[in-house]
N, C-alpha and C positions, 0 to 999 in steps of 0.2 A: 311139363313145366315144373312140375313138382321134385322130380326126380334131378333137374337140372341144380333147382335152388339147395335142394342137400348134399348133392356135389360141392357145391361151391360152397356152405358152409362148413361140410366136411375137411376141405383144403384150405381152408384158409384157419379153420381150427389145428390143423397141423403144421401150416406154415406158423403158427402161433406156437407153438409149442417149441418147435425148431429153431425159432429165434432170440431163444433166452439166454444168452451167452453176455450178459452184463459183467465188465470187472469196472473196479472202480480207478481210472489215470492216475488219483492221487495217494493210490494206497504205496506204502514203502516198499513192501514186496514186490511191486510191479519195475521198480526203478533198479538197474543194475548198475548202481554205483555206490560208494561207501567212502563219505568224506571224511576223511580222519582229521584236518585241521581247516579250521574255517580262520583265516585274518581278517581282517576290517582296520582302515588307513582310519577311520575318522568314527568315533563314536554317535553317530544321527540316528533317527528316529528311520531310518531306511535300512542304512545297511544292518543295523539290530534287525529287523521285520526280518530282513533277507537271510540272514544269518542264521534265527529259530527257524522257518523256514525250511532251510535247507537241511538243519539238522533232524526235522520230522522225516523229510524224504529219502535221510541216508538208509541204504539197505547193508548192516551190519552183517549180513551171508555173504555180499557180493565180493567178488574176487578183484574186482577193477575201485583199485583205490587210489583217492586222490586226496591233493588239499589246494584249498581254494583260497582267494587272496579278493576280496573286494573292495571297490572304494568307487565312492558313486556323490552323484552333483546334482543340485533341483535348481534351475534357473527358471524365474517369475519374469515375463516381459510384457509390457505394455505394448498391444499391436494396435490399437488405435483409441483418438485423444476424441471427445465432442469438442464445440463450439471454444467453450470456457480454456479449454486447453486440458480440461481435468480426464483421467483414464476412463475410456468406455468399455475395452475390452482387455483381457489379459490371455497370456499361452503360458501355461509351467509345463517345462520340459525335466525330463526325471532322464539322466546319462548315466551310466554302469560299465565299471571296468570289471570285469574278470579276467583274473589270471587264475591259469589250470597248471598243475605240476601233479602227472601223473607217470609214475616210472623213469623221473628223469625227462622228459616230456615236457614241454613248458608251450602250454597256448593260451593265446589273449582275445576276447573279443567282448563288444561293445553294444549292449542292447540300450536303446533308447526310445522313450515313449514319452509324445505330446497329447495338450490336452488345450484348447480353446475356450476360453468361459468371459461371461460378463458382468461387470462391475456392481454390485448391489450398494445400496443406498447408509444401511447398515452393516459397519465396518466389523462388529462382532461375528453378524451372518456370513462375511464375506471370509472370513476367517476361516469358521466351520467347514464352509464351500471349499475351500482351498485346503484343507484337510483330509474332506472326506477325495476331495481329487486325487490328492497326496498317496491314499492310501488303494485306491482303486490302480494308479499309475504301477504301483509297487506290486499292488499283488498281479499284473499282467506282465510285469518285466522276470518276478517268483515263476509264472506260468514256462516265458519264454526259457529260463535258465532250467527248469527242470527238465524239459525238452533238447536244448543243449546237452547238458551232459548227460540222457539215457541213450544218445544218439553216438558220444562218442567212443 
């Protein structure tokens, strides 16, 4: 019995040991791309995010260089009303155009990311809420686009 249990902690100490191959997705080195111009259609508090962003993740080595053109939209809708008529719930939807022009190369695509929330009573709070959404939307749409272009 004895003999069984230091076996097993024997291998599973090595299977420990064997598994330490951690790199980090968001380090710039990991990304093989190299944006050399970033545009933005509209000066917001988005496509700026997007923009530093993506200039952290350029890989200044990489061979595959591009410039990237964005321009992006945050629509707030009222999905449904109480009694009074007054908004109970809201949906902000965060739209993103990207255009790619790499090598003469010109590709377009479109990540979009919603978010359902509910009405608070205090319109200061309600604010912050719809900010800190703002900013979670953004950095999942950041996530999607840096995965995009390592990919193409």
């Amino acid at each position: 019995m004895k003999k069984i249990l230091i076996l097993s902690q024997i291998a599973l100490t090595l299977l420990l040991i064997n598994c330490g191959g951690y790199k980090s997705i968001y380090s710039a080195k990991t990304h093989d791309f190299n944006i050399s111009t970033i545009e933005i259609d509209d000066n917001n508090e988005i496509n700026s995010k997007i923009k530093n962003s993506l200039k952290i993740f350029s890989n200044i080595d990489s061979e595959k260089e591009i410039s990237v053109k964005i321009s992006s939209k945050k629509n707030i809708i009222v999905t449904s009303k109480d009694s009074k008529g007054d908004p109970k719930t809201y949906s902000m939807t965060i739209n993103l155009n990207l255009e790619i022009n790499q090598n003469g190369t010109k590709r377009s695509n479109t990540f979009t990311e919603t978010f359902g929330y509910n009405n608070k009573s205090n319109k200061f709070d309600l604010k912050q809420y719809e900010k800190n959404i703002q900013n979670n939307l953004t950095d999942k749409i950041i996530e999607n686009i840096t995965l995009y272009l390592s990919t193409i």
